[in-house]
C-alpha positions in Angstrom: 7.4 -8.1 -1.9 10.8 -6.7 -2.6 13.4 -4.0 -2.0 15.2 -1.8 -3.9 18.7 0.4 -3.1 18.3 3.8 -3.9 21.0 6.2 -4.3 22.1 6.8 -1.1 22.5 3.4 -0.2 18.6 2.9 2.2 17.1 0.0 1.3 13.1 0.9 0.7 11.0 -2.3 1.0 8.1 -2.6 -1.3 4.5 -4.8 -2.1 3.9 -5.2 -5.1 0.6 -7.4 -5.8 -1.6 -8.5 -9.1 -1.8 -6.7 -12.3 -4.0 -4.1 -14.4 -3.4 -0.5 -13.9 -1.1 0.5 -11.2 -2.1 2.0 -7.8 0.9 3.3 -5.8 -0.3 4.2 -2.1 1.8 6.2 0.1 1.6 6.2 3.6 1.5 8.2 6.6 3.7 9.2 9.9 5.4 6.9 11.4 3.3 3.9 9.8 4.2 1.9 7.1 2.4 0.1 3.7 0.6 -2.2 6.0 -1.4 0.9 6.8 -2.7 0.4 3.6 -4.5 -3.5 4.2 -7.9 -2.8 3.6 -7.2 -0.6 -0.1 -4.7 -3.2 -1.5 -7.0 -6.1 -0.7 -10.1 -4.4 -2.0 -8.2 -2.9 -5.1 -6.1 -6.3 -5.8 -9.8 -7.9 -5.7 -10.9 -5.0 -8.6 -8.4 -6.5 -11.0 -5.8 -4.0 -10.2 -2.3 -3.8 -9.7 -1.1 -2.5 -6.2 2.2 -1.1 -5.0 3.0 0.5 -1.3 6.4 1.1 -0.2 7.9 1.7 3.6 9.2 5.3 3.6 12.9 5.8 4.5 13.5 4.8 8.3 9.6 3.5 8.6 8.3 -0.2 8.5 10.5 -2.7 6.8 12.8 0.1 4.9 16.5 0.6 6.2 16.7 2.9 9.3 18.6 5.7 7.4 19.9 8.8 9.6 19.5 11.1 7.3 17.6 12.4 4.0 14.4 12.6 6.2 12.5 15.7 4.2 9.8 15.2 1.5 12.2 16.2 -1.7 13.9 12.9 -0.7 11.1 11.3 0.0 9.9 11.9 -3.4 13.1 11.3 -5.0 12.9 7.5 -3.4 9.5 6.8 -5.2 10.7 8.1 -8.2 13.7 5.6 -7.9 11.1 3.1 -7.2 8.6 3.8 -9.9 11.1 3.8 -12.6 12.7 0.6 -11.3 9.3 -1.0 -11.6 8.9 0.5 -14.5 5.3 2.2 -13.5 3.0 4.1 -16.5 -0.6 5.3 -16.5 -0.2 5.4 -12.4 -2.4 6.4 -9.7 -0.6 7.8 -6.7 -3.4 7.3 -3.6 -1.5 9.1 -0.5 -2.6 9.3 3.0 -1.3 12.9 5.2 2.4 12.9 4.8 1.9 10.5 1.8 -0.3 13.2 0.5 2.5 15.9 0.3 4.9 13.0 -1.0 2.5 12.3 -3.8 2.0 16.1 -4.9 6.2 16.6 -4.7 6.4 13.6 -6.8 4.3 14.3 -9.4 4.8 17.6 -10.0 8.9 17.0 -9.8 9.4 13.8 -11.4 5.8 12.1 -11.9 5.6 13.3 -16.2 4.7 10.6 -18.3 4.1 8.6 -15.6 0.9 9.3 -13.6 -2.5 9.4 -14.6 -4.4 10.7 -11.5 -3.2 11.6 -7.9 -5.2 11.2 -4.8 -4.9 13.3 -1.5 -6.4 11.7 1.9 -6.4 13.5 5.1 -3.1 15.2 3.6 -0.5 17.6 4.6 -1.0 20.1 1.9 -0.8 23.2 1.3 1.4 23.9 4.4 0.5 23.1 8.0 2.7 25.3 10.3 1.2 28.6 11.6 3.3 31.8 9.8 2.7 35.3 8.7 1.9 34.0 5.2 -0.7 31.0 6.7 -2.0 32.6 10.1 -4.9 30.0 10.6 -2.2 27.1 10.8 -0.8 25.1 13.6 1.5 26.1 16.1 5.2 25.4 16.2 4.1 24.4 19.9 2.2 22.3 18.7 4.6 19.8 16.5 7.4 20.8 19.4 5.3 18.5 21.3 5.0 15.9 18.7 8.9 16.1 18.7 9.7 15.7 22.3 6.5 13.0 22.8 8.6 11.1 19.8 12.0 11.5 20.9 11.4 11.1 24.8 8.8 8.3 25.2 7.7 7.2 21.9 6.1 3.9 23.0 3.7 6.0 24.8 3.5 8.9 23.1 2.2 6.3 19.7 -0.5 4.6 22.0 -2.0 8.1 23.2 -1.5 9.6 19.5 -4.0 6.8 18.2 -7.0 8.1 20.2 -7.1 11.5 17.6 -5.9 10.1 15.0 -9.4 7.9 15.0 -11.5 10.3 16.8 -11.9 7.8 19.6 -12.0 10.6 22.0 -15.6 11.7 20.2 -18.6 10.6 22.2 -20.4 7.3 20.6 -17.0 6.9 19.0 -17.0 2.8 18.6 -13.2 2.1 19.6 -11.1 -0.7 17.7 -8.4 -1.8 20.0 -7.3 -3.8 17.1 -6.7 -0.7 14.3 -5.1 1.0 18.0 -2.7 -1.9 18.3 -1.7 -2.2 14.5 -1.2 1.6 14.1 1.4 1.0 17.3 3.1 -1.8 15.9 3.6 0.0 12.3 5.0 2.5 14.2 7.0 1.0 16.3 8.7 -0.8 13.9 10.3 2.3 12.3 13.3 4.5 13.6 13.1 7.0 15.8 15.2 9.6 14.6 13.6 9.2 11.0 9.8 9.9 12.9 11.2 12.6 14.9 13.0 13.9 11.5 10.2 13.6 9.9 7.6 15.8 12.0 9.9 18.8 10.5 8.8 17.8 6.8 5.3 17.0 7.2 4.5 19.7 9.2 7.0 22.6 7.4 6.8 21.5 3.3 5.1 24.0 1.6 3.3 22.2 -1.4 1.7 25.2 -2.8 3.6 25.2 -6.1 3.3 21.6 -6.8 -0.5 22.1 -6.1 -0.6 24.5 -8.7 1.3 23.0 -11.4 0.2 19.3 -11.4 -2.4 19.3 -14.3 -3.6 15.7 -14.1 -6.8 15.1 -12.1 -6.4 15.2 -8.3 -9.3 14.0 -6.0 -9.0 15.1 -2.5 -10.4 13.5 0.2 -10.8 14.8 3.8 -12.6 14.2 7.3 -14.5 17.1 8.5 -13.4 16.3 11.9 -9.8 15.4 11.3 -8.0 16.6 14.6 -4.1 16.1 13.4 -4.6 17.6 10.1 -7.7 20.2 10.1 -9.8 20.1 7.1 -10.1 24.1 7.0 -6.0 24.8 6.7 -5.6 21.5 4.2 -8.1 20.2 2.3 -10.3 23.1 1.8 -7.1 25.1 0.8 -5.4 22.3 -1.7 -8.4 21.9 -3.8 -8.7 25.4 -4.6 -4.8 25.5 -6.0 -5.5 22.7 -8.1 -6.0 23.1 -12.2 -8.2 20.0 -12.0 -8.8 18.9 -8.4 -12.2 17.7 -7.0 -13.4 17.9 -3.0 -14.9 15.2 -1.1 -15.2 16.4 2.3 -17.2 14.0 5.0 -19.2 15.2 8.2 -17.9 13.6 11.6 -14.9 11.4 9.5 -11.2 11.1 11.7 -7.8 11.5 10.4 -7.5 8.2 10.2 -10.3 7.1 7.8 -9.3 4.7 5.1 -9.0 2.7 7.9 -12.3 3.6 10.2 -14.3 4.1 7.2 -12.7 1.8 4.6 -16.1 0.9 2.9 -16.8 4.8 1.8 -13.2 5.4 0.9 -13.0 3.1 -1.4 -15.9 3.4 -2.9 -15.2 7.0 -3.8 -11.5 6.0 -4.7 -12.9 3.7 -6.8 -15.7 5.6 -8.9 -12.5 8.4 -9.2 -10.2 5.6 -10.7 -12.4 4.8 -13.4 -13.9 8.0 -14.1 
């Protein structure tokens, strides 16, 4: 475990764990790199060396009031990666982590990455515009805002029931991955979640989709409710030079978690393909 200063003067905490070939995951909103327990243990057990950072104002990082948009974002794990000195990566990112992997390989990532991975991600674009008429409302993050802003204590313990499908009938509920996704949260800032809903939902990744040549694998629940397979998954693996879908009937938002076992299995087989 360690931190590193980047430019600006935040303080982004790190794990860094075992050796081999390096697997960098990136996390989602508002959580944090222990979101990422059940993938570091079961890659760190494959002989592998594992690396997950807190993003900027989330987990264990500084609380910094601004640079809350993915080109900073990026620019952070680039700062990161070069201060760990990181070659012949693989960059494993989970919904905003997705669109923070595909900025930073396709703005700073040459000669560095090997494959990217895209889980329940963000990309191509989420919001709802003339040019992506099938997205999500503005509404719809406006609430995420103001739910964040207003009563965030609450507003994280409700968000967990979509986020796993728990609201599915026969859904077997985990008050334990509930609780830990609160605590991850809760540990962050508020103005950098609320900051933060802006560049999840509003990025469009479209051109670093189509210029990242390495090997992508995407991966996506068929019934992800925050981030709908149709407008992200579908759509990202069809800009991709050399991207490969697996989609999974009946699978939440919130999968490498719910459904570690099948995750990493795929990951897995992808990494040493």
């Amino acid at each position: 475990m360690g931190k590193i200063t980047v430019k600006d003067g935040t303080e982004i905490y790190y794990k860094d764990w075992g050796t081999g070939q390096p697997l960098f995951f990136h996390h989602g909103w508002p959580l944090s790199s222990d979101d990422w327990d059940g993938q570091l243990m079961f890659f760190l057990e494959q002989g592998y060396r594992v690396i997950a950072h807190d993003r900027r104002g989330h987990g264990r990082s500084s609380q910094a009031s601004g640079g809350h948009d993915m080109d900073t974002y990026a620019a952070d794990v680039a700062e990161l990666t070069q201060a760990l000195d990181l070659k012949d990566a693989i960059h494993i990112g989970h919904s905003t982590g997705g669109g923070e992997v595909i900025r930073y390989v396709a703005k700073h990532g040459q000669g560095r990455v090997a494959k990217a991975v895209l889980i329940s991600a963000v990309t191509p674009i989420m919001i709802q515009s003339e040019n992506n008429p099938d997205g999500v409302p503005l509404s719809v993050f406006d609430e995420i805002r103001v739910g964040t802003a207003t009563q965030r204590a609450q507003y994280f313990q409700d968000f967990t029931i979509p986020f796993y499908g728990y609201n599915r009938e026969g859904a077997k509920i985990s008050q334990g991955i509930r609780d830990n996704w609160w605590r991850q949260g809760m540990m962050g800032g508020v103005k950098a979640h609320h900051d933060g809903i802006k560049a999840f939902s509003e990025t469009d990744f479209t051109e670093d989709l189509k210029s990242v040549d390495i090997p992508v694998l995407v991966l996506h629940g068929e019934d992800d409710q925050i981030v709908p397979f149709p407008i992200s998954g579908a759509k990202a693996v069809k800009l991709l030079k050399n991207g490969k879908l697996i989609s999974y009937p009946g699978f939440p938002h919130g999968m490498p978690a719910t459904e570690a076992a099948t995750i990493n299995a795929d990951l897995l087989a992808f990494i040493k393909s």
